[in-house]
C-alpha positions in Angstrom: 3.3 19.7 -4.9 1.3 17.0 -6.8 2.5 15.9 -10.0 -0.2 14.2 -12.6 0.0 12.8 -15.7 -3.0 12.7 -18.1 -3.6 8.9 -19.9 -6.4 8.3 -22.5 -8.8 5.3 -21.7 -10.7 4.7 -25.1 -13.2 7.5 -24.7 -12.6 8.9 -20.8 -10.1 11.1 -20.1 -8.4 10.2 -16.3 -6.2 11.7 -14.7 -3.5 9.7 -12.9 -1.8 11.1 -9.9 2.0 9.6 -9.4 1.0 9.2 -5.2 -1.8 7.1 -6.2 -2.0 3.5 -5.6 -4.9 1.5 -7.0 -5.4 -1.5 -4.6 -6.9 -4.8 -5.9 -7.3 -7.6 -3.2 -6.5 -10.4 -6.4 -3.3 -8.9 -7.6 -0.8 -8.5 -5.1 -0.3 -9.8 -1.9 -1.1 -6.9 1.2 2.6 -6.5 2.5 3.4 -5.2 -1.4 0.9 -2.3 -1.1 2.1 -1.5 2.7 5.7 -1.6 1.4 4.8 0.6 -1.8 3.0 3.1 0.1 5.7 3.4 2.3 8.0 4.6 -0.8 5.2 6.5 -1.8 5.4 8.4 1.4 8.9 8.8 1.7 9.2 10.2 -2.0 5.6 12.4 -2.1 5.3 13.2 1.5 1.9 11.3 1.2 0.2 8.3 -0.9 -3.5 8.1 -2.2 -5.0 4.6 -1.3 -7.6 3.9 -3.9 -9.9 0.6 -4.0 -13.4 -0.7 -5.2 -15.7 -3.5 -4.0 -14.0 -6.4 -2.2 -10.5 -4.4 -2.1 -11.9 -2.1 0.5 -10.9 -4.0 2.9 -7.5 -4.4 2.0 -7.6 -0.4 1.7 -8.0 0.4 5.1 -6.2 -2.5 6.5 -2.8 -1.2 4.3 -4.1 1.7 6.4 -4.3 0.9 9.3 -0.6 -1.2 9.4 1.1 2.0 8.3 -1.2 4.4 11.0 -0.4 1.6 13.7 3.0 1.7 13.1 3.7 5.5 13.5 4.8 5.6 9.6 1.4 7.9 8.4 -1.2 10.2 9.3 -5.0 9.6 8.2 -5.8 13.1 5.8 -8.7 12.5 4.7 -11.2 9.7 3.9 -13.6 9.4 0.7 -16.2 6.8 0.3 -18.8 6.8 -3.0 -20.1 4.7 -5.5 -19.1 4.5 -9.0 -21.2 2.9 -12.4 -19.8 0.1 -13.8 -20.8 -2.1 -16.7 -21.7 -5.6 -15.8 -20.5 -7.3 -18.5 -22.3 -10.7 -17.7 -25.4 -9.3 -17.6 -25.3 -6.4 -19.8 -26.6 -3.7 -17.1 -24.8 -0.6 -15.0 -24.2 -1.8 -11.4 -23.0 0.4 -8.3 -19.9 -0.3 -7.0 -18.2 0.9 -3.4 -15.3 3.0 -4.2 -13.2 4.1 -1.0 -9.9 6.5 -1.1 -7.7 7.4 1.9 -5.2 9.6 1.6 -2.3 9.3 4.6 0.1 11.5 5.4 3.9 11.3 6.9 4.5 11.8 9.8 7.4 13.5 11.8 8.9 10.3 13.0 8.6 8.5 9.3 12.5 9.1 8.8 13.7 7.9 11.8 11.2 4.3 12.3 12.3 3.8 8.8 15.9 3.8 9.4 15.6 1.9 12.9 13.2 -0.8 10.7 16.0 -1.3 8.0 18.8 -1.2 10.4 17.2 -3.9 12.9 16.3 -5.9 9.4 19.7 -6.2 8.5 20.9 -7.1 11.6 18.8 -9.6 12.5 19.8 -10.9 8.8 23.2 -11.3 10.0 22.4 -12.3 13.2 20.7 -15.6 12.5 22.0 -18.8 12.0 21.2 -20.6 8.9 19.5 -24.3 9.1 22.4 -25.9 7.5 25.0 -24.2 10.6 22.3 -25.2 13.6 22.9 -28.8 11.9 26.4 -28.7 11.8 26.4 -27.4 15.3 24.4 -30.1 16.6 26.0 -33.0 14.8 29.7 -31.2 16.5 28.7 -31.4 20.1 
């Protein structure tokens, strides 16, 4: 079940779906998409990757980590243009507008507790600088 809320922009009425992530390719670095969709998947069972122009690109590459990786299943694929002021030159433009919905799949659960397991270990398995130093400077 899909859960939306409704929020006013000036004169258009959107409606904003909580499995929805709108990608920008200025705003965040890639890794913080992948690892948001991730918890998008776990908690809604499937995330909506949304971009326009130059952040297509970053769309299907979040994509294509988490399909790679065994964590999601491609469900469908939307591509269309949108109208979009220009405001520098005062005229509607066409922009690319892409939207990938991926799905979980039946080995989500268990690659993400073997990736947070093997994370914390090999937090607490490797040395700091400072010890390898002290090591060194002992022998």
């Amino acid at each position: 079940m899909t859960t939306t809320t409704t929020t006013s922009l000036g004169k258009n009425t959107e409606t904003q779906k909580k499995n929805r992530i709108q990608v920008s390719n200025t705003k965040k670095p890639l890794f913080f998409y992948v690892n948001l969709a991730k918890k998008y998947i776990q908690q809604y069972e499937e995330v909506e990757l949304s971009a326009l122009g130059m952040a297509i690109t970053t769309v299907v590459t979040i994509a294509e980590i988490l399909k790679n990786n065994g964590l999601a299943i491609e469900k469908k694929v939307v591509t269309s243009t949108v109208a979009m002021k220009d405001e520098t030159r005062n005229k509607q433009v066409q922009k690319a507008k892409i939207e990938i919905v991926l799905g979980k799949t039946d080995k989500f659960d268990s690659l993400m507790t073997n990736n947070t397991a093997s994370a914390a270990a090999a937090a607490t398995d490797q040395p700091t600088a400072a010890g390898t130093q002290k090591d060194q400077k002992n022998q």
